[in-house]
C-alpha positions as CSV (number, residue, x, y, z in Angstrom):
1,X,0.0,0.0,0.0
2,X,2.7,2.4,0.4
3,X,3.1,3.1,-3.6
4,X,-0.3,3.3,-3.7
5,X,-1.1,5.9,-0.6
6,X,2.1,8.4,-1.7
7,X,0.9,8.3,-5.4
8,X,-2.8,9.1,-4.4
9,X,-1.9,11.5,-1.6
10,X,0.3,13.6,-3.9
11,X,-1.0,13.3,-7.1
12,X,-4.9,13.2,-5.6
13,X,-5.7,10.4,-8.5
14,X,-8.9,9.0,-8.1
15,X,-9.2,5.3,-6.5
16,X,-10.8,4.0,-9.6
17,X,-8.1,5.9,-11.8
18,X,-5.5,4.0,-9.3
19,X,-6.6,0.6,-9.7
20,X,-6.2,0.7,-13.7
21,X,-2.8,2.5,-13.6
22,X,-0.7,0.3,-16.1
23,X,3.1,0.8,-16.4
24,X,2.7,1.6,-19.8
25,X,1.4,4.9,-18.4
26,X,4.0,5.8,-15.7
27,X,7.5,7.7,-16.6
28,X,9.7,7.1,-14.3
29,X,12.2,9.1,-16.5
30,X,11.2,11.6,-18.0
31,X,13.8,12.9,-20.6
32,X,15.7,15.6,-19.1
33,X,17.3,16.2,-22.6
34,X,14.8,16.8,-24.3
35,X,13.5,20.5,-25.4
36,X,11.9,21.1,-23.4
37,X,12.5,18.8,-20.8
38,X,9.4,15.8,-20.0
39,X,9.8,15.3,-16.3
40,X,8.4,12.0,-14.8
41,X,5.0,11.8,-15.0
42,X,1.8,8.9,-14.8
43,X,-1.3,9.5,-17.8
44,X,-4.4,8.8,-15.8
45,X,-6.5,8.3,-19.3
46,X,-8.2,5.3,-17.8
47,X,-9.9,4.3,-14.7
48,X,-12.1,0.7,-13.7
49,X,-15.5,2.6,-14.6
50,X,-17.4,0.2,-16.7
51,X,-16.7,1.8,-20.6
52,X,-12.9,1.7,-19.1
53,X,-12.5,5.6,-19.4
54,X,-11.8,8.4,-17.1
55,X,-15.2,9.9,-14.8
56,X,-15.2,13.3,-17.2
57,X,-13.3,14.3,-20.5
58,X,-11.6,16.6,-18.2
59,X,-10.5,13.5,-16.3
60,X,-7.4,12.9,-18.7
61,X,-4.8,13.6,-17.9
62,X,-0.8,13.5,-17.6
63,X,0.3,14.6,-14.2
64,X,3.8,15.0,-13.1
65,X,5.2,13.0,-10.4
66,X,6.6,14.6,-7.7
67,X,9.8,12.9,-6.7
68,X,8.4,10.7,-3.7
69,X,6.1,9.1,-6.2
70,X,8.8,8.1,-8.1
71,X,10.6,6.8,-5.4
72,X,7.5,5.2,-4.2
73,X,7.0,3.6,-7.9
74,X,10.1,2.5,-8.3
75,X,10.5,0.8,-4.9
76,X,7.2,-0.7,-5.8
77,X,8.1,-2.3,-9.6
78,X,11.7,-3.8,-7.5
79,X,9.2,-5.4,-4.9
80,X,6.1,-6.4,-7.6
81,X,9.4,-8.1,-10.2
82,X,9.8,-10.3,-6.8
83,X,5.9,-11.0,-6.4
84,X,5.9,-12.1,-9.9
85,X,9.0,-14.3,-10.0
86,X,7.5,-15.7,-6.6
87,X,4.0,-16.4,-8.3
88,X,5.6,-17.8,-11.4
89,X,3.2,-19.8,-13.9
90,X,-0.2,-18.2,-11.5
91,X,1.1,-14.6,-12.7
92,X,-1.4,-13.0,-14.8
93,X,0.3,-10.3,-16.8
94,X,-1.9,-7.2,-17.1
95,X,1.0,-4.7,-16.8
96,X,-1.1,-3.0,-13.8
97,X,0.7,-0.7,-11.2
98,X,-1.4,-1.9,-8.8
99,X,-2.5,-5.7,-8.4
100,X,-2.9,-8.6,-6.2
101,X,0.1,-11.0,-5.8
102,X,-0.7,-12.9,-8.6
103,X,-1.2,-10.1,-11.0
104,X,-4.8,-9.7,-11.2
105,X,-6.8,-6.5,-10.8
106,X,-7.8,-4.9,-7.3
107,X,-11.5,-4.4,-6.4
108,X,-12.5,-1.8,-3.8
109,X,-12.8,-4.0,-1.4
110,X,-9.2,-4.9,-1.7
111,X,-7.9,-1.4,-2.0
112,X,-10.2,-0.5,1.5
113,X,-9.0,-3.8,3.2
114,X,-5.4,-2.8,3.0
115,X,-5.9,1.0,3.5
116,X,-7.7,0.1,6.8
117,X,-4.8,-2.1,8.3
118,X,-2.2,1.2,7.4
119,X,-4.6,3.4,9.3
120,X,-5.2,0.7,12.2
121,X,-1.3,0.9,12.7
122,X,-1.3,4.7,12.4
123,X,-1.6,6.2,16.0
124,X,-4.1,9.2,15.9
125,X,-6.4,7.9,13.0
126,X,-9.5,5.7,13.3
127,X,-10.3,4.0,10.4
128,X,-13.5,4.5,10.7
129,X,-12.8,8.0,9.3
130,X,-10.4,7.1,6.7
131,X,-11.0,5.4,3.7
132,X,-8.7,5.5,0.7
133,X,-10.9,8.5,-1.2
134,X,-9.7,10.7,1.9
135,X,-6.3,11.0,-0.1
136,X,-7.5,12.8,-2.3
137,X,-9.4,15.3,-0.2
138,X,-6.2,15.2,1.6
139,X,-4.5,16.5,-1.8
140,X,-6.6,19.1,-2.4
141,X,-6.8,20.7,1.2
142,X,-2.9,20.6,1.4
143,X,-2.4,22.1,-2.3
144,X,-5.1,24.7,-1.2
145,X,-3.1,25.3,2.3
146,X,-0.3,25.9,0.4
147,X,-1.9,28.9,-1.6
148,X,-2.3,26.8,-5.4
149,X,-5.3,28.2,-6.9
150,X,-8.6,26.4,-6.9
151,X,-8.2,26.5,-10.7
152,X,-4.6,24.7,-10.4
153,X,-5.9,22.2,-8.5
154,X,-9.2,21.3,-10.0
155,X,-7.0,20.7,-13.0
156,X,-5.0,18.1,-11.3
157,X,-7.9,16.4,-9.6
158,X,-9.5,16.5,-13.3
159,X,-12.6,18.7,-12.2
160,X,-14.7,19.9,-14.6
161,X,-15.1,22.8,-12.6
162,X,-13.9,24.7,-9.9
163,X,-17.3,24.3,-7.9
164,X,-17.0,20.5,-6.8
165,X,-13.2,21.3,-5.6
166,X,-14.3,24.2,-3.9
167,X,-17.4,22.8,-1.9
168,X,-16.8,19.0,-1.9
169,X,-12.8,18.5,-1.7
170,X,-11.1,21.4,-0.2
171,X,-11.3,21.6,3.6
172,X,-9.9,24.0,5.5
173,X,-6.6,23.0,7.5
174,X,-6.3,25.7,9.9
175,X,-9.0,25.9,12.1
176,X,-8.3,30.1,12.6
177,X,-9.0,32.2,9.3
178,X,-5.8,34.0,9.2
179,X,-5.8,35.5,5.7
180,X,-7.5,38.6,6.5
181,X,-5.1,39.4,9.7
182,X,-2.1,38.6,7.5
183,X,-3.5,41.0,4.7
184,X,-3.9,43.8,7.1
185,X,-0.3,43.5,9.2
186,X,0.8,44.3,5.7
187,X,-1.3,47.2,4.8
188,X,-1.5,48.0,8.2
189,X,1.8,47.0,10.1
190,X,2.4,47.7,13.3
191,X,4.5,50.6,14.6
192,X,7.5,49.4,16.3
């Protein structure tokens, strides 16, 4: 799950975009070289909806990693050459990112088995509150926290609009509004 969690928590892919990541579509890379420069990057053009495509048009996308996800994903294709060699003639080759130890696709149940026992171990969380959509809420509230505009993100998160990542994802991380304050010590500051 590790792979899985840094990729979702800072990219802020979907879960069903996730489970039908294939390696085909994941640069580790990049090409430095090249003008201009391609840095690492996943295409999310695909996702385990029924027609096999993305929630929205919007949807695709190619996102660039930031380097803990390639880390993460390269760490992760060391470990899954060793599942494979380990499951040997019961390895069904799908080229997915993200599989079960034989090869085969994840269901949500899967995914939300696995993610529960991370957040059982994880002192301060119940997992009663987590699940492994909270990543991407996670993604957007952090990206937001960090002052990226709402239209950056809902880019990245492949919202058609800036409404649903406004009033659905984005939650606000500091329980004191501080922007106004901050605004005003600079218009305002104080005589020393």
């Amino acid at each position: 799950m590790h792979a899985y969690i840094v990729l979702s928590l800072l990219t802020g892919a979907r879960t069903e975009e996730m489970r039908a990541l294939t390696w085909d579509h994941v640069d580790l890379k990049g090409a430095p070289y090249d003008d201009p420069p391609r840095p690492p990057s996943i295409e999310v053009w695909r996702s385990v909806r029924e027609c096999g495509d993305t929630k929205t048009r919007k949807s695709r996308r190619t996102l660039r990693l930031p380097e803990r996800c390639v880390d993460a994903l390269t760490d992760h294709l060391a470990h899954q050459e060793i599942a494979r060699t380990t499951a040997g003639d019961r390895w069904r080759h799908h080229n997915l990112v993200f599989c079960t130890s034989i090869g085969t696709e994840l269901d949500a149940a899967n995914v939300r088995r696995a993610f529960r026992r991370v957040v059982d171990l994880t002192p301060g969380l119940n997992a009663a509150d987590w699940t492994p959509r909270e990543l991407r809420h996670s993604f957007v509230s952090l990206l937001s926290a960090k002052g990226v505009s709402i239209e950056q993100i809902s880019q990245l998160v492949g919202h058609k609009s800036t409404q649903v990542t406004e009033t659905v994802y984005r939650h606000e991380l500091r329980p004191v509004l501080t922007e106004g304050a901050e605004a005003m010590n600079e218009i305002l500051p104080r005589n020393r």
